[in-house]
N, C-alpha and C positions, 0 to 999 in steps of 0.2 A: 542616527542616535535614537536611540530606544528609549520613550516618558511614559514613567508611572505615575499615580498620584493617589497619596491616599494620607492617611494620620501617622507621626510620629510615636514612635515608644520606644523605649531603651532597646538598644541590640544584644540582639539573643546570643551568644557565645557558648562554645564547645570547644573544651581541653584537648589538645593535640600534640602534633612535634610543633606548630603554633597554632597558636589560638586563632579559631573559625569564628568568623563573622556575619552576620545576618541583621539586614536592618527591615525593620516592621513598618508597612505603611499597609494600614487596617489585615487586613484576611491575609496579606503580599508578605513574602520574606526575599528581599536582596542579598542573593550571595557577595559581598565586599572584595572580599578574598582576591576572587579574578580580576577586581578592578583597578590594582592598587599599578599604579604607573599611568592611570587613563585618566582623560579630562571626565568628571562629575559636578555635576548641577544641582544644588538646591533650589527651587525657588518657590519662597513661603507665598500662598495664592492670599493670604488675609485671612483666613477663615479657623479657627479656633473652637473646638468642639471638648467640652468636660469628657474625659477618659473613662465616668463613671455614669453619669446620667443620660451624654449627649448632647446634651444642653448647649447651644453657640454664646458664648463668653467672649469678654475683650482680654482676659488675659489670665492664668491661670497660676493659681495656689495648690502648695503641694504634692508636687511631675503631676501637674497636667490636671487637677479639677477645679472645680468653679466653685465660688464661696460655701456655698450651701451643704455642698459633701463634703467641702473641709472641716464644717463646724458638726457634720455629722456623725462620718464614720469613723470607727476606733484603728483605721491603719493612718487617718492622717491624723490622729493625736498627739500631741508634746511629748507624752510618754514615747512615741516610737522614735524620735529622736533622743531621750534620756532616759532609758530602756529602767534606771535605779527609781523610776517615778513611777513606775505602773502600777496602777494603784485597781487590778481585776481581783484581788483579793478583800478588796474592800466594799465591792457590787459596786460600784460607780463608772466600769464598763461602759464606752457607749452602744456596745455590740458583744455581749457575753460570751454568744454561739461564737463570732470571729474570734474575741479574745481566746478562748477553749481552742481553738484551734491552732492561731498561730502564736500565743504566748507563754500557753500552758502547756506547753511541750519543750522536747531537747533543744539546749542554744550551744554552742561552740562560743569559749573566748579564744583568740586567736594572737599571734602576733604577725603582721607582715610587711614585708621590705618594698616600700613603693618609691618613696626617694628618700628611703632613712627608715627604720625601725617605727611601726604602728602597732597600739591593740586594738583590738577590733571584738564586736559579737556579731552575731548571725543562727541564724535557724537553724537546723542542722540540715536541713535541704535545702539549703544556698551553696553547698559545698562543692567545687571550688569556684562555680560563678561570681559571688561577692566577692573574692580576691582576687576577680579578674577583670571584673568591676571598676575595681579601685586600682588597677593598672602595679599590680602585685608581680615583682619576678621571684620573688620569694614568701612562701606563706606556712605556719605551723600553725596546728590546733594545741594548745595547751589545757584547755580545761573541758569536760562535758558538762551542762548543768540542767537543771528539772525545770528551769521556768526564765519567760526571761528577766524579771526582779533580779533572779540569781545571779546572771549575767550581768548584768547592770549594776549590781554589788561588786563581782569582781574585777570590772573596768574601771569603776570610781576608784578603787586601791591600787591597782596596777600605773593607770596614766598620771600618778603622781611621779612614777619613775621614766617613764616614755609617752610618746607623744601620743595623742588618738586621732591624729588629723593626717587625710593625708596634703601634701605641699604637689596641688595638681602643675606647677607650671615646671619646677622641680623634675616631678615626674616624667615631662612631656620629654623632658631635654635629651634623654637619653636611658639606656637603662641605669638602672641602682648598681651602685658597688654591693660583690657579694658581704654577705654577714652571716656570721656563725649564728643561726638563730637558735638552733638547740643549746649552746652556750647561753644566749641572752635570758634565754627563757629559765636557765635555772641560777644567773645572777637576780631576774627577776625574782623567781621564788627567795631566795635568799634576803634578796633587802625588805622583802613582805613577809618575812616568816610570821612574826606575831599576828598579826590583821590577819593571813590565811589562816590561822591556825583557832581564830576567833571565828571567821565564815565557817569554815569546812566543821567546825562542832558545833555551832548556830543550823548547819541545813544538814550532818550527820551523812547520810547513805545517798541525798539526789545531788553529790556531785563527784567527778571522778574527774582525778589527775591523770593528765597526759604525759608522764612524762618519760616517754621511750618512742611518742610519735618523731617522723623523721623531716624532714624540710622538703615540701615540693617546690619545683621552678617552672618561671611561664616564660614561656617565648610569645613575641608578639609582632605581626605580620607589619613591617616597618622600613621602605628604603631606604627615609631618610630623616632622622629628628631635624625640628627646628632649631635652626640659630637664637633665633629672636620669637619669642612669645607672641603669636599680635591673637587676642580672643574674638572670632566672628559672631554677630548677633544678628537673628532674622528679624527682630526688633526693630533692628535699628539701620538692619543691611537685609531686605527680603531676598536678594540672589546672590547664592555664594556658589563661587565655581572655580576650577583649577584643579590643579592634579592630584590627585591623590597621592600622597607617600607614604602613608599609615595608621595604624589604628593603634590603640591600644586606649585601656581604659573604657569609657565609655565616649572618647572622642575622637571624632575625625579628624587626620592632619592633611590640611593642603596645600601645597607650597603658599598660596596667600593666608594663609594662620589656621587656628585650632576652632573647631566645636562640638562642643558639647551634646551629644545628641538628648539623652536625658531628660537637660532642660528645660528641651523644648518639646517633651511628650504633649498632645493632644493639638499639635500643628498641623494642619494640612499643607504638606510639600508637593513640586513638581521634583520627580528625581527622572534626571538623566545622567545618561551616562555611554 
């Protein structure tokens, strides 16, 4: 049995006939893929390192940093979770250069089928990783926008009509029943006609309507969903092992339950496998 060990980060994924898998432990990338039917080992050594400074932490805010760089940097701001609060327009940025980079530029509002109909925003270079992400068999771009205030405007009026969450356990169960999403997307337009029509002449020419894009679908490397949900923690459980039956999303299924790799970015693991 072959151990590696190194830090935790979200798994890297690549669109395919299914979705490729690669898990990060520091400089190391684990192909998943080949190992789904084989017995795999986590086991958390204790040791906790910020994803950003390096700094040894007891436990970690924001995937994976340590207080200091939470209250620091502008990607783990309140704004990047309520994308309608960004407030880099107003110089109160805690990082201008990042904000310039990653907010003041192209966002995608999206809709996608993870266990039921989501909107979503994203970068426009997350495309289609964030929807695979969030364990998407179904995903449409509906809007392009100049910033992401933009995008955050048009998610605040859209998820009055559908949901922006997705239901991870839901998802885990099996795949989503299909949905017309290009349907959806122009009952959406329709029960928002006013409010869009109030945005789209408030921002004029930095937003463009999608709507002739078509529905992509993800397949996801998986032999067998769980019956029953049970959520593993290296918190609270430092060795998790058993067989791998699949992936999808950002979590590992093992016949003994699901985890989240994610949220345990800047963990130092033992992987076997």
């Amino acid at each position: 049995m072959e151990t590696y060990i190194g830090h935790l980060d979200k798994m890297k994924v690549a669109d395919g006939e299914s979705v490729d898998y690669h898990l990060p432990l520091d400089e190391l990338r684990i192909h998943l893929n080949p190992l789904l039917g084989m017995q795999v080992r986590l086991q958390f050594t204790g040791n906790i390192h910020c994803c950003n400074c390096g700094n040894k932490i007891k436990k970690t805010y924001s995937d994976g940093h340590c207080y200091p760089c939470t209250m620091r940097l502008a990607s783990c701001d309140m704004c990047i979770l309520r994308p309608e609060t960004c407030h880099y327009d107003k110089g109160t940025c805690r990082e201008p250069d990042w904000g310039l980079r990653n907010c003041m530029t192209d966002h995608y509002v999206y809709l996608a089928n993870t266990a039921g109909v989501k909107v979503g925003i994203t970068r426009h270079t997350n495309l289609p990783s964030r929807w695979i992400d969030q364990g998407a068999t179904q995903a449409i771009p509906i809007l392009r926008v100049s910033t992401r205030l933009q995008s955050g405007m048009f998610e605040v009026m859209l998820k009055k009509h559908v949901a922006d969450k997705t239901n991870w356990r839901e998802m885990l169960k099996g795949p989503a029943r299909n949905v017309d999403l290009e349907e959806r997307r122009e009952l959406l337009f329709e029960a928002c006609a006013d409010q869009m029509d109030d945005l789209l002449g408030q921002y004029e020419d930095e937003v463009e309507v999608l709507d002739e894009e078509e529905t992509r679908a993800f397949q996801y490397p998986v032999l067998e969903y769980p019956e029953k949900i049970r959520s593993l923690n290296l918190d609270k459980n430092p060795k998790i092992e058993g067989r791998l039956t699949g992936i999808k999303g950002q979590y590992l299924i093992f016949d003994a339950g699901v985890i989240n790799v994610r949220k345990f970015t800047a963990y130092e693991v033992e992987f076997s496998a």
